[in-house]
FIKOLZA-1660 file (N, C-alpha, C; in steps of 0.1 Angstrom, whole numbers, plus 5000, padded with zeros to 4 digits):
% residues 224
   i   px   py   pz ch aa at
   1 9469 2300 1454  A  X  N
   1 9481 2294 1460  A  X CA
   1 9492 2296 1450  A  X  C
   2 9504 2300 1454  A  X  N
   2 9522 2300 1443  A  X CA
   2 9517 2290 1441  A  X  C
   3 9527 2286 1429  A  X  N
   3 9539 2275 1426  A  X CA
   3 9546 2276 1439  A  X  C
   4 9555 2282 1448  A  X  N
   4 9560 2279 1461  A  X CA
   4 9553 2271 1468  A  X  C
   5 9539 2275 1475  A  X  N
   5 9534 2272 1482  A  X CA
   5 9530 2256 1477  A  X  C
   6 9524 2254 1467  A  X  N
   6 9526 2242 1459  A  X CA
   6 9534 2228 1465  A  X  C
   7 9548 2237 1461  A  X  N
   7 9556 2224 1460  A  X CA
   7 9564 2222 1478  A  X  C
   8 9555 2229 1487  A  X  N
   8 9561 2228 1498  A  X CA
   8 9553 2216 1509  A  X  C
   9 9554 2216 1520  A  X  N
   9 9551 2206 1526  A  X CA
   9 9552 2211 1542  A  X  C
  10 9531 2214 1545  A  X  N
  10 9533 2223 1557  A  X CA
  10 9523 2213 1566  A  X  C
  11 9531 2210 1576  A  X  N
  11 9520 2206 1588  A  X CA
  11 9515 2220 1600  A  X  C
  12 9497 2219 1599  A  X  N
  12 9494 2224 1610  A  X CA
  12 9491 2216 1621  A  X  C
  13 9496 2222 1630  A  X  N
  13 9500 2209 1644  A  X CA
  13 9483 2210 1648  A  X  C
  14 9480 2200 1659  A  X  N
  14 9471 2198 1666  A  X CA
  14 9469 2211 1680  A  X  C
  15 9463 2212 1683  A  X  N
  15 9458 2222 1691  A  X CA
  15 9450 2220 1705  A  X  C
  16 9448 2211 1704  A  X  N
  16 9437 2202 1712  A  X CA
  16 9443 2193 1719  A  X  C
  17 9440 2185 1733  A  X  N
  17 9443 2171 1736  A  X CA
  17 9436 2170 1750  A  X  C
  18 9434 2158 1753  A  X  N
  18 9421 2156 1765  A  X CA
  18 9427 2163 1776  A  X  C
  19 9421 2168 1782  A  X  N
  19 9420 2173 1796  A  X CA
  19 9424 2187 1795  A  X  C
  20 9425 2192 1780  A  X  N
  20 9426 2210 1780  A  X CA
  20 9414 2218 1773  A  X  C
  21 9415 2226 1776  A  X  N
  21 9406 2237 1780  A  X CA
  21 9401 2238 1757  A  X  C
  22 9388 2243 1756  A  X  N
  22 9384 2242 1744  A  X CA
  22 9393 2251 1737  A  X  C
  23 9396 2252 1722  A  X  N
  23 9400 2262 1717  A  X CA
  23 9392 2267 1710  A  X  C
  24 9399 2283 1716  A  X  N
  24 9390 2292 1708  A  X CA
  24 9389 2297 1696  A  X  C
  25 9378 2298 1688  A  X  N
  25 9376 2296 1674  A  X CA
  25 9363 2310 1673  A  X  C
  26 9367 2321 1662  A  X  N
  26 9359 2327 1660  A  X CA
  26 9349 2327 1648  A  X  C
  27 9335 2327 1646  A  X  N
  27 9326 2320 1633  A  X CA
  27 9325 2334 1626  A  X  C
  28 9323 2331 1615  A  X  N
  28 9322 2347 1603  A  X CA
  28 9309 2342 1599  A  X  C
  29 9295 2351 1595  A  X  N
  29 9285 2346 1590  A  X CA
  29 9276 2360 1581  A  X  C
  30 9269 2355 1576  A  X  N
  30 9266 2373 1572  A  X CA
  30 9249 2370 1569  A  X  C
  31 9242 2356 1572  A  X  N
  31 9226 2356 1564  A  X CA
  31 9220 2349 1580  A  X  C
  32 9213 2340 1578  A  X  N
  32 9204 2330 1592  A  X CA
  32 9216 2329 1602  A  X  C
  33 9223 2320 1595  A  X  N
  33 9235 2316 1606  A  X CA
  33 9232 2303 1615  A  X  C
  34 9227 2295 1601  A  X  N
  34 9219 2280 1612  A  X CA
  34 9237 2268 1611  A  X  C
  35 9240 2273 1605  A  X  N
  35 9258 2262 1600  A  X CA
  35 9264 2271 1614  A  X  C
  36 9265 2283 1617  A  X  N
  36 9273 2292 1629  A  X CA
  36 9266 2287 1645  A  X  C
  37 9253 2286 1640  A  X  N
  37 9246 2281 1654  A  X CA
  37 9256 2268 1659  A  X  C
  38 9246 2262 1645  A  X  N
  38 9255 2245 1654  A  X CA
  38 9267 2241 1655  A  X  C
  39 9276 2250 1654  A  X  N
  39 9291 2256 1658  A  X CA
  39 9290 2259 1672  A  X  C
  40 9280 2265 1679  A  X  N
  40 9284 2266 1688  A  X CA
  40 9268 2256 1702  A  X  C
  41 9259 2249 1689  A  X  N
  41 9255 2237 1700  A  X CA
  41 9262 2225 1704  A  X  C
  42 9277 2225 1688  A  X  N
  42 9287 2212 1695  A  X CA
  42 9300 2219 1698  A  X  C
  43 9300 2227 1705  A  X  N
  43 9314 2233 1711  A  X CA
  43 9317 2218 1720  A  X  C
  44 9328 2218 1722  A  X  N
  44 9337 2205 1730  A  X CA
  44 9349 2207 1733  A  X  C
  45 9356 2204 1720  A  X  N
  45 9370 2206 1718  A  X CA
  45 9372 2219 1716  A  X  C
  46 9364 2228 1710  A  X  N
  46 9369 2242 1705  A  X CA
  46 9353 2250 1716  A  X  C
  47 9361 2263 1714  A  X  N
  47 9347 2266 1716  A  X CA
  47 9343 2280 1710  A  X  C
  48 9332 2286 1706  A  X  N
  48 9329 2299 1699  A  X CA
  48 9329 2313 1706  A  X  C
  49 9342 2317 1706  A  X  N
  49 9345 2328 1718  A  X CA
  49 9336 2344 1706  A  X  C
  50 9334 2343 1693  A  X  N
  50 9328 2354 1691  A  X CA
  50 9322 2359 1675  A  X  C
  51 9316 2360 1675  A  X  N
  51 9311 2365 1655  A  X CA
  51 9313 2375 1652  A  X  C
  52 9319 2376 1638  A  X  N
  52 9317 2383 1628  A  X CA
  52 9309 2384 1617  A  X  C
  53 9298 2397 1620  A  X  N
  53 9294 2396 1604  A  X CA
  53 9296 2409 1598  A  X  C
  54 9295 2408 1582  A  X  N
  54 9294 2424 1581  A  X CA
  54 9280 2427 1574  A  X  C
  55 9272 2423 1582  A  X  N
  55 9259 2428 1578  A  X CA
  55 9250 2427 1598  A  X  C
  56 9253 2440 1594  A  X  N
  56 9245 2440 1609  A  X CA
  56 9229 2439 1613  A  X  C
  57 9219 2441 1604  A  X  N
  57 9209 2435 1602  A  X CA
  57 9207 2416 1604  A  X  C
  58 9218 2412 1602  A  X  N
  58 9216 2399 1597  A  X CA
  58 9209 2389 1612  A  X  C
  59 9203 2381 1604  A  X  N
  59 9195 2372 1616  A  X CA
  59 9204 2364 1626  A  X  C
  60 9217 2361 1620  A  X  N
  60 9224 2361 1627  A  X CA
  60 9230 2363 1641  A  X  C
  61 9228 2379 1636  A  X  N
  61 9236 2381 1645  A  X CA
  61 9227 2383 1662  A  X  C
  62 9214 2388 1655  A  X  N
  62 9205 2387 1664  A  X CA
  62 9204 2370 1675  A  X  C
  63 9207 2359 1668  A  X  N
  63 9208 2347 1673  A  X CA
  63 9220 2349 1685  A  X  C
  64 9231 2355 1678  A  X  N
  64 9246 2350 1687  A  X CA
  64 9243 2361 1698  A  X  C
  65 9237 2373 1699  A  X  N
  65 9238 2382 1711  A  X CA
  65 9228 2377 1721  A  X  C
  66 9215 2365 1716  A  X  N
  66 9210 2359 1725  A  X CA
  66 9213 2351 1737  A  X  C
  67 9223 2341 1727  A  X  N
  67 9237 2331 1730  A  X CA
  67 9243 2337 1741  A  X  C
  68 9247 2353 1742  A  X  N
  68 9255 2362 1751  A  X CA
  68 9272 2359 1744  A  X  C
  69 9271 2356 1732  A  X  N
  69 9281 2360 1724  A  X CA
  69 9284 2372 1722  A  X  C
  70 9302 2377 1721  A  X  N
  70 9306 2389 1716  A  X CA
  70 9302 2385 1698  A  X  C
  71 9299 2402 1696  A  X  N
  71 9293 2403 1687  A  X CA
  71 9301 2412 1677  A  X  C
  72 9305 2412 1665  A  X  N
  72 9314 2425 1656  A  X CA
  72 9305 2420 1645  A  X  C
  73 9295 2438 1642  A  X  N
  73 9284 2435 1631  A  X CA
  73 9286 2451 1626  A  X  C
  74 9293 2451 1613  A  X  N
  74 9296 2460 1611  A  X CA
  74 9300 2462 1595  A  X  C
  75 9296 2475 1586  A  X  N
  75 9294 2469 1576  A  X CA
  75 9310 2473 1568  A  X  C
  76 9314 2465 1554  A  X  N
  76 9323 2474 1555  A  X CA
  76 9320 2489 1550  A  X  C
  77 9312 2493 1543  A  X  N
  77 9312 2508 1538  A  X CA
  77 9313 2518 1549  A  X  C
  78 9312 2511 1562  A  X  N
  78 9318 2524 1572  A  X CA
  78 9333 2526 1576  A  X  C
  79 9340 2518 1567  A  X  N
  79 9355 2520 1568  A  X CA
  79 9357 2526 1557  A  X  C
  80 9374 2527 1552  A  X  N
  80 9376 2535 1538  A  X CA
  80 9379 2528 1528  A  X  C
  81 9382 2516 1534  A  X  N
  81 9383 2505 1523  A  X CA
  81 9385 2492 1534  A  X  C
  82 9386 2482 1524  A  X  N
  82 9386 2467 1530  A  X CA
  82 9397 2462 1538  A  X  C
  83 9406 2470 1538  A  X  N
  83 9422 2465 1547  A  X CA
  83 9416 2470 1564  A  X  C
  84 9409 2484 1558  A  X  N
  84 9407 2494 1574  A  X CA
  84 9391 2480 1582  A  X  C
  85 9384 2481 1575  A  X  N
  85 9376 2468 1579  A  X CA
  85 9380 2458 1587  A  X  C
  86 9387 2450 1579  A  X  N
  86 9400 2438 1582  A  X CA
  86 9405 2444 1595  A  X  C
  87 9412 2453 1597  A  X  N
  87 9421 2456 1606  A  X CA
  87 9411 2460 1621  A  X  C
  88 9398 2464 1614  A  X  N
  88 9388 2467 1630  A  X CA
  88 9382 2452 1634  A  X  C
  89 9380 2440 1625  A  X  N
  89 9380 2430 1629  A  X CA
  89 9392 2423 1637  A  X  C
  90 9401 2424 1635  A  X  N
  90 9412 2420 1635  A  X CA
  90 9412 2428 1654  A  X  C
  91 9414 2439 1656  A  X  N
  91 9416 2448 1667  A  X CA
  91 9404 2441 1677  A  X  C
  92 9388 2438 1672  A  X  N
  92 9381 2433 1682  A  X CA
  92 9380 2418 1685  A  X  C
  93 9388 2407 1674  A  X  N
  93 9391 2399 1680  A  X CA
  93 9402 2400 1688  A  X  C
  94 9409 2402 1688  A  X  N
  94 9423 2407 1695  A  X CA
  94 9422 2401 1715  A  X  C
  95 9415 2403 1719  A  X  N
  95 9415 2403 1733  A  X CA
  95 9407 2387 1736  A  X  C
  96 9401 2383 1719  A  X  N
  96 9394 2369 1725  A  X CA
  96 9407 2355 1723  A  X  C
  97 9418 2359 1713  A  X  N
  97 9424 2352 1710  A  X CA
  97 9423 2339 1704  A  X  C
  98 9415 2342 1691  A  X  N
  98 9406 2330 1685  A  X CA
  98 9419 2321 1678  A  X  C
  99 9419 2310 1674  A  X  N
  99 9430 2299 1673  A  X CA
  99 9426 2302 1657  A  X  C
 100 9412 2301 1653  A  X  N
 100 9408 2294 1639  A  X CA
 100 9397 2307 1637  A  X  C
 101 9397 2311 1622  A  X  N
 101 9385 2319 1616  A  X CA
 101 9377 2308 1610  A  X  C
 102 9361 2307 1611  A  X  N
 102 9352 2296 1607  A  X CA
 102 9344 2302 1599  A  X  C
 103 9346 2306 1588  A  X  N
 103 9333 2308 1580  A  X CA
 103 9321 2300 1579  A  X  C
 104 9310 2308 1580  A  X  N
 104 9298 2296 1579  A  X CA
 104 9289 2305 1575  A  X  C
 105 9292 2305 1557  A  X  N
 105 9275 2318 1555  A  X CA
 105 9284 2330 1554  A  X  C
 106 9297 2333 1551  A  X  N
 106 9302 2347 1555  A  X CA
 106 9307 2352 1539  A  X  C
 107 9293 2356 1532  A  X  N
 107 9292 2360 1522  A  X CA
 107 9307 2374 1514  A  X  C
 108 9315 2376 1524  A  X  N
 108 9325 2385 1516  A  X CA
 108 9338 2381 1513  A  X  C
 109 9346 2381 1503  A  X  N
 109 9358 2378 1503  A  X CA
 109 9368 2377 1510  A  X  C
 110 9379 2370 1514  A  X  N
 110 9385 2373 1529  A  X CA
 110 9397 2379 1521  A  X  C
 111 9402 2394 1527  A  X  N
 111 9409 2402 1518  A  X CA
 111 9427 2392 1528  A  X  C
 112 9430 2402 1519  A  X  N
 112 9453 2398 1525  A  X CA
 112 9452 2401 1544  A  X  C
 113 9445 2412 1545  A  X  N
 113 9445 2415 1562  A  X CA
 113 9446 2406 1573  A  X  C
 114 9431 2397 1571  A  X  N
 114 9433 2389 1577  A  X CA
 114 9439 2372 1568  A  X  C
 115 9443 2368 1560  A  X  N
 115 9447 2361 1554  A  X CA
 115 9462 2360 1557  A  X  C
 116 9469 2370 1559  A  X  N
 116 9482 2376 1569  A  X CA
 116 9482 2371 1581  A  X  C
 117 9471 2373 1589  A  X  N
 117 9467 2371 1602  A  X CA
 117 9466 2360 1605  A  X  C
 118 9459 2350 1596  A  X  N
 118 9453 2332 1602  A  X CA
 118 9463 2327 1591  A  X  C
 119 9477 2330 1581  A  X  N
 119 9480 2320 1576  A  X CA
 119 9476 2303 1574  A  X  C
 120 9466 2297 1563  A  X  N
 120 9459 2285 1566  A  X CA
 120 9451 2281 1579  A  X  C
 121 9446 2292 1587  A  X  N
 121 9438 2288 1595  A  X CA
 121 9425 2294 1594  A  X  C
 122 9420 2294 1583  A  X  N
 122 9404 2302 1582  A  X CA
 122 9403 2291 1571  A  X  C
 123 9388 2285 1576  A  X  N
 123 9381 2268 1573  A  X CA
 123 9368 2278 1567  A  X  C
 124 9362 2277 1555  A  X  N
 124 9352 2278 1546  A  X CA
 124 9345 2265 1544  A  X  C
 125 9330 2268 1544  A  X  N
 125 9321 2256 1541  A  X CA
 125 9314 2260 1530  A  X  C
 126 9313 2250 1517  A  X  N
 126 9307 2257 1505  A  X CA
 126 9296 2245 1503  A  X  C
 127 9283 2249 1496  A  X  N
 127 9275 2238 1493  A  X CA
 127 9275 2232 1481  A  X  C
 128 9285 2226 1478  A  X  N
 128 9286 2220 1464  A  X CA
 128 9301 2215 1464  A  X  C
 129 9305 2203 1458  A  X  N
 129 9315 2196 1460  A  X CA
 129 9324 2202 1447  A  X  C
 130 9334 2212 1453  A  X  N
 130 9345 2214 1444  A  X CA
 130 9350 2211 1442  A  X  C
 131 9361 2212 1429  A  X  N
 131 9359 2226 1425  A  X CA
 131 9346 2228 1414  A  X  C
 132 9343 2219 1413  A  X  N
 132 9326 2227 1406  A  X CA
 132 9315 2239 1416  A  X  C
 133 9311 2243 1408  A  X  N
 133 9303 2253 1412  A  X CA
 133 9304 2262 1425  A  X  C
 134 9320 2266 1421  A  X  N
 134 9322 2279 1434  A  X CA
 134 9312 2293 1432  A  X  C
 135 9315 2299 1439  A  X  N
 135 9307 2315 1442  A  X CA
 135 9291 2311 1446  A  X  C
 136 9287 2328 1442  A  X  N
 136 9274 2324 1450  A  X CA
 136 9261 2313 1440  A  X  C
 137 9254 2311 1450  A  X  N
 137 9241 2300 1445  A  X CA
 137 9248 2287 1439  A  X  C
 138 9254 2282 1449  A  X  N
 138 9257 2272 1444  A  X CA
 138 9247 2261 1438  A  X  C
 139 9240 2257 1451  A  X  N
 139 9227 2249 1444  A  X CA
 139 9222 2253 1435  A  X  C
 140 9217 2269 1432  A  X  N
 140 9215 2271 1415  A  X CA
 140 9222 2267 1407  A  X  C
 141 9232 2267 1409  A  X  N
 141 9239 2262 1396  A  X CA
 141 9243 2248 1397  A  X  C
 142 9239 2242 1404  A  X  N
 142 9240 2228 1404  A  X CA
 142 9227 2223 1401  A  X  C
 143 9214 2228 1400  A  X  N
 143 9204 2226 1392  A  X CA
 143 9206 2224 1382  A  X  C
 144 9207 2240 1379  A  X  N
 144 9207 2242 1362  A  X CA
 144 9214 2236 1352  A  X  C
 145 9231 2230 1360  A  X  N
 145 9237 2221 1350  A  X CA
 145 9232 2205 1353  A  X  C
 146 9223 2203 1358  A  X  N
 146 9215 2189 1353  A  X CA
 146 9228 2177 1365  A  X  C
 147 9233 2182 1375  A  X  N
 147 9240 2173 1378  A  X CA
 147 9232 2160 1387  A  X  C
 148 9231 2152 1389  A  X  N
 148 9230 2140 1399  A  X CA
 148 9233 2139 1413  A  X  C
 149 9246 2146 1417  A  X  N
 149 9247 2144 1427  A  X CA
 149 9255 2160 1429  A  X  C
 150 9252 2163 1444  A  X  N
 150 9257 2179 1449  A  X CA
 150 9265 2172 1460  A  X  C
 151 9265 2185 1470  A  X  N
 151 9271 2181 1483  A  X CA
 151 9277 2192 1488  A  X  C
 152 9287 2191 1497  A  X  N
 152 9295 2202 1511  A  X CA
 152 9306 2199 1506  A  X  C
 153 9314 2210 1507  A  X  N
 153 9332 2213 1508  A  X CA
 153 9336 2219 1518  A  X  C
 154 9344 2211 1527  A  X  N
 154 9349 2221 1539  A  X CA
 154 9364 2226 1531  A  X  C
 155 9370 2238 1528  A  X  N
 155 9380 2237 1525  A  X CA
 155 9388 2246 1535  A  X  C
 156 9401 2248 1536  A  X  N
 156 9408 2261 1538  A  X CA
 156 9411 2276 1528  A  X  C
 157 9409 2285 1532  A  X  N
 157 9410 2296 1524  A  X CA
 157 9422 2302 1519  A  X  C
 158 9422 2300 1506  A  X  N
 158 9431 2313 1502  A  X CA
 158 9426 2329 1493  A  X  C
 159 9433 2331 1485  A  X  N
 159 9424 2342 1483  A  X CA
 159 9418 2345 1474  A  X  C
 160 9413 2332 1469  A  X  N
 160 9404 2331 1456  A  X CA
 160 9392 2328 1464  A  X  C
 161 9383 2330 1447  A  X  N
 161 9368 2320 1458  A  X CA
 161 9366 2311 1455  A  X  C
 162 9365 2302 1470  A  X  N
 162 9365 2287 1471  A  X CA
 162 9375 2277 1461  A  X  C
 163 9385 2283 1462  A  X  N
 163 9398 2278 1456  A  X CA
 163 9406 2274 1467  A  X  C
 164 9407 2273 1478  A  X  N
 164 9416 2271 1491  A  X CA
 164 9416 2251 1488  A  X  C
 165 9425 2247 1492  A  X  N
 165 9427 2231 1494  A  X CA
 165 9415 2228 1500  A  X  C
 166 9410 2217 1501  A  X  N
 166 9396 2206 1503  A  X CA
 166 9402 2198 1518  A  X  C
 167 9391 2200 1524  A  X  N
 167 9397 2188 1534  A  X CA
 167 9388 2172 1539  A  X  C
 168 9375 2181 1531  A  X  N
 168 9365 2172 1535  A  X CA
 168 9355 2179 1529  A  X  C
 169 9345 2164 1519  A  X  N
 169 9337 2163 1514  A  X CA
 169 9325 2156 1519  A  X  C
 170 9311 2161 1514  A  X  N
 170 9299 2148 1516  A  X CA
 170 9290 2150 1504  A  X  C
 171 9288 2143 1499  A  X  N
 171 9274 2142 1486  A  X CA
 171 9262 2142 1491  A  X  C
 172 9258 2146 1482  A  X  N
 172 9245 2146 1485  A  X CA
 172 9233 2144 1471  A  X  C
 173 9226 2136 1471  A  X  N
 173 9216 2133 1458  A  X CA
 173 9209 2144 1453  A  X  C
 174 9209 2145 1441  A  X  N
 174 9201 2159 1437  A  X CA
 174 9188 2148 1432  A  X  C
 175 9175 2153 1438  A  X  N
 175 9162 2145 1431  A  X CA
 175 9151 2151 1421  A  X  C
 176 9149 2146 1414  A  X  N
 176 9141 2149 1398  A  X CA
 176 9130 2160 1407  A  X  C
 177 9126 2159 1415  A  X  N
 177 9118 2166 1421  A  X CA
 177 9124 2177 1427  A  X  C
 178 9136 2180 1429  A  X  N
 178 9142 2193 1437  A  X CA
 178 9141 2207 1435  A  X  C
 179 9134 2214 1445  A  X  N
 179 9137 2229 1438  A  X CA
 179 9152 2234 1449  A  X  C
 180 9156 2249 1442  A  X  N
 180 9166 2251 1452  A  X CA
 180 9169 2252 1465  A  X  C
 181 9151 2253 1472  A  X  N
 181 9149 2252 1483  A  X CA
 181 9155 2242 1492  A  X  C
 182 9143 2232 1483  A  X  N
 182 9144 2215 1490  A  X CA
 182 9160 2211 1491  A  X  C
 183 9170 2213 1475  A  X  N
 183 9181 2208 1482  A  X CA
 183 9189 2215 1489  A  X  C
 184 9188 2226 1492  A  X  N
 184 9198 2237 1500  A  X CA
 184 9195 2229 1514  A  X  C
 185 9183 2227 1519  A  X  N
 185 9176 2223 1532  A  X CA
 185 9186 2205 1533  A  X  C
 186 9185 2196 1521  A  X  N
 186 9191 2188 1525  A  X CA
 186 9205 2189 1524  A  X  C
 187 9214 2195 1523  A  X  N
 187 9228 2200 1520  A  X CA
 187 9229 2204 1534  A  X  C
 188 9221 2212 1544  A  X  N
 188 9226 2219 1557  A  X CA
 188 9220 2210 1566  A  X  C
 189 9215 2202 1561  A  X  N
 189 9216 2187 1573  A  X CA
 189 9230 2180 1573  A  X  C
 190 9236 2181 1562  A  X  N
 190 9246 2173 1558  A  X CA
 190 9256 2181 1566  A  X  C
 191 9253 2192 1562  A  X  N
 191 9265 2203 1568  A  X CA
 191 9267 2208 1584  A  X  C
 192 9250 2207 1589  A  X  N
 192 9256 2207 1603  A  X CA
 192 9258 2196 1613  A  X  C
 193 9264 2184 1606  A  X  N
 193 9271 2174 1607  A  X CA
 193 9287 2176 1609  A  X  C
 194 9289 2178 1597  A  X  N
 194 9302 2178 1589  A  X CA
 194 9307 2185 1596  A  X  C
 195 9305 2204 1594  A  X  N
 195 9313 2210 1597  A  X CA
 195 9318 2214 1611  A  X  C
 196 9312 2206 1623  A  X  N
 196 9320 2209 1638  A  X CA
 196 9326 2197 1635  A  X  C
 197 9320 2181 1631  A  X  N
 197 9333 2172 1632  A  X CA
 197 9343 2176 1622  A  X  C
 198 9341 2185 1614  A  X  N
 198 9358 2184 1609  A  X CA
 198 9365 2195 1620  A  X  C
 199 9363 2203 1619  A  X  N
 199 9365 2210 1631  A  X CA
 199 9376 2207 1643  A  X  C
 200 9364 2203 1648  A  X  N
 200 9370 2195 1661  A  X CA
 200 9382 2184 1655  A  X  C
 201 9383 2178 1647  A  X  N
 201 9391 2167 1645  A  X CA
 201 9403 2176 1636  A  X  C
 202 9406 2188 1632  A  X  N
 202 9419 2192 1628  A  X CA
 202 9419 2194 1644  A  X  C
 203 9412 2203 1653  A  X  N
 203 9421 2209 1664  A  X CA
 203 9427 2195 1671  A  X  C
 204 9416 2185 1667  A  X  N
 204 9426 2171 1676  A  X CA
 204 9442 2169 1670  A  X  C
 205 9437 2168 1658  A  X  N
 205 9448 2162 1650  A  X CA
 205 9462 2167 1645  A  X  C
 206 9453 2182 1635  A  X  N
 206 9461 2191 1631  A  X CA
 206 9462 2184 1613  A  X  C
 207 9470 2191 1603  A  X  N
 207 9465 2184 1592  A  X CA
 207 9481 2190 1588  A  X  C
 208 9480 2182 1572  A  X  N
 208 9495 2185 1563  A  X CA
 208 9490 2187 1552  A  X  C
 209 9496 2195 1548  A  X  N
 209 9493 2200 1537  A  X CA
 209 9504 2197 1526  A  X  C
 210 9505 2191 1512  A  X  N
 210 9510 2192 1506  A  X CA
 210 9505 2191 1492  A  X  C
 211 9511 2203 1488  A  X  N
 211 9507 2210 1474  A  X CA
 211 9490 2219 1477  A  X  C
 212 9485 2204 1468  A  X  N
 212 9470 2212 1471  A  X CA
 212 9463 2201 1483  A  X  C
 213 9469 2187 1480  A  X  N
 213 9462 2176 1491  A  X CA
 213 9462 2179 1503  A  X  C
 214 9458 2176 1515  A  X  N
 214 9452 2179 1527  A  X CA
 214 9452 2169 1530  A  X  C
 215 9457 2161 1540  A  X  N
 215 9454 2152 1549  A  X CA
 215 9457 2157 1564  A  X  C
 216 9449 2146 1575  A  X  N
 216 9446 2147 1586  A  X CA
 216 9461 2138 1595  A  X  C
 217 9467 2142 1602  A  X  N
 217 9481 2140 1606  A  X CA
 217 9478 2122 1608  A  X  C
 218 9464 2120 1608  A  X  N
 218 9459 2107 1610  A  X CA
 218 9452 2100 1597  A  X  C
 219 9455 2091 1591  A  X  N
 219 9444 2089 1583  A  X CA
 219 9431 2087 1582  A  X  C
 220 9422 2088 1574  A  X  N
 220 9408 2088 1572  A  X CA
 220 9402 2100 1577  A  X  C
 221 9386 2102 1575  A  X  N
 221 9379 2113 1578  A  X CA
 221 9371 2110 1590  A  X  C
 222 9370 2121 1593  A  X  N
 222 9357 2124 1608  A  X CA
 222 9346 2114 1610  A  X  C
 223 9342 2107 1619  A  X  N
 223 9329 2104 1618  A  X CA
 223 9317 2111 1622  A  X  C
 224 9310 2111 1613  A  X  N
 224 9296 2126 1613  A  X CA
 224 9280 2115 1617  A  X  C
% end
């Protein structure tokens, strides 16, 4: 994020209000895809018009064509670089008219392409309460530095990793007994909580941003 962006003061409006039609929100995933699933077991307010992953193998994606979800599974090494990628993503959402990009599991960097495209509207879920232990294996590395307590980051993206503003947090206990398994398993209980009600509650609400803080046009957080 500038110094500009910083010192300025941006509301994103609400998108949502009773008696209209869901907004459409497209999910990015690239491994299982159990945080993308339950994105689209609590569609309400929004709904999951289509996935992206770029690993076309991924279990994933096999889940969402079940669903009768549009599907874009594609890797990037079949483009010539990461803009031409971006841009074929970009071309086959195009016709679904997604409001919000939802990362959930979507293991690659989100280049300027689409970053251009969703200005602060692409929502990242990380397992571990930032800014400690961004990038991959989070829960590894929240083992290995001996912490007490872990947890979920829903943040918005910019074009670092897991450096985007925070909008919402949940902890979660790390126990003397944990291997990486055990707490990863309790982190994505927490998470497929969290992440449709935050969700759902920016499209209600809409949020402001200023500097790096985040708040909800409303005060307080989602109930999960």
């Amino acid at each position: 994020m500038s110094e500009e962006e910083r010192a300025e003061r941006l509301e994103i409006p609400p998108e949502w209000h009773p008696g209209a039609e869901p907004v459409p929100v497209a999910v990015f995933a690239s491994g299982e895809g159990s945080n993308a699933v339950q994105l689209v077991r609590k569609e309400g307010v929004y709904r999951v018009v289509a996935l992206v992953s770029d690993r076309p193998e991924a279990p994933v994606v096999r889940k969402f064509r079940r669903l009768g979800r549009a599907v874009f599974a594609r890797s990037v090494r079949d483009f010539p670089d990461k803009a031409a990628f971006e841009e074929a993503i970009l071309a086959f959402l195009r016709p679904f008219a997604p409001r919000w990009l939802v990362l959930a599991g979507y293991m690659r960097l989100v280049g300027p392409t689409l970053l251009g495209a969703y200005p602060w509207r692409i929502l990242n879920l990380h397992p571990a309460l930032l800014p400690a232990f961004p990038g991959k294996d989070a829960v590894g590395q929240a083992l290995a530095y001996g912490v007490k307590v872990t947890g979920t980051t829903v943040h918005l993206v910019d074009q670092g990793v897991d450096t985007g503003p925070i909008v919402a947090q949940r902890p979660v206990d790390v126990r003397p007994t944990d291997t990486p398994e055990t707490l990863a398993a309790r982190i994505k209980r927490v998470e497929h909580r969290l992440y449709p009600a935050v969700l759902s509650r920016i499209l209600r609400e809409g949020l402001v941003l200023e500097g790096r803080r985040v708040r909800f046009l409303r005060e307080g957080e989602p109930e999960t």
